[in-house]
C-alpha positions as CSV (number, residue, x, y, z in Angstrom):
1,X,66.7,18.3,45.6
2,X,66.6,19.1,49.1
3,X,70.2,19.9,49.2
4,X,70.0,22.9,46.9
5,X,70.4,26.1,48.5
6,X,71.2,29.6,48.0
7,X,73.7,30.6,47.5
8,X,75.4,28.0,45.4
9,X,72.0,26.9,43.7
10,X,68.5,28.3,43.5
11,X,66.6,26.9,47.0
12,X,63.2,25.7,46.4
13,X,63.0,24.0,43.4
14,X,59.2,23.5,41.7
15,X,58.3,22.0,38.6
16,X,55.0,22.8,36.7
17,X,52.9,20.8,34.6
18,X,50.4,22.6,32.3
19,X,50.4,25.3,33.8
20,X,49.7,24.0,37.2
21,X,52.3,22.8,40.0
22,X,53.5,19.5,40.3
23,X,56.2,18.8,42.6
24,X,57.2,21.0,44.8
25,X,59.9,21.3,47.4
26,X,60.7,23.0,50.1
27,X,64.4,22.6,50.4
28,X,65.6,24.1,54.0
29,X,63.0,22.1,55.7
30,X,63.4,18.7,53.4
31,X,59.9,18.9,52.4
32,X,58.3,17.9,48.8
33,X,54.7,17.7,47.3
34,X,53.9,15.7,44.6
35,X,50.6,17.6,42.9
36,X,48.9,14.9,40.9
37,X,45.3,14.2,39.6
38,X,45.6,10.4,38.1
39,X,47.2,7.3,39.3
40,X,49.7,7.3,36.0
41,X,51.3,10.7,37.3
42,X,52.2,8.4,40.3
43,X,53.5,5.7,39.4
44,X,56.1,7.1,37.0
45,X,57.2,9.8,39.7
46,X,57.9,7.1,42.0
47,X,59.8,4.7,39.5
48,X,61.9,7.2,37.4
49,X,64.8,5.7,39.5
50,X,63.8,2.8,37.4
51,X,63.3,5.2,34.2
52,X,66.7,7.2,34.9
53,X,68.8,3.8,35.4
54,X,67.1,2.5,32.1
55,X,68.4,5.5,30.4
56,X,71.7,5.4,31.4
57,X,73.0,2.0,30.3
């Protein structure tokens, strides 16, 4: 995500969840912040590699 920038593709790239922020990035200085209240939020943001490989076959 950090290689999106204008102009080709919009720069700073956020997601939401309910309302609230949940990752968000910072692309020209390859920063990211993963908002999250519980461990579960976690976990399957740092195995969707796992998730998008799983998916894919």
């Amino acid at each position: 995500m950090h290689s999106w920038v204008q102009p080709d593709l919009p720069e700073d790239l956020s997601f939401r969840k309910s309302e609230e922020l949940w990752l968000v990035n910072t692309s020209h200085e390859a920063l990211s912040s993963l908002v999250a209240n519980n461990k579960d939020d976690v976990d399957k943001f740092l195995n969707i590699r796992d998730f998008i490989e799983y998916h894919k076959k």
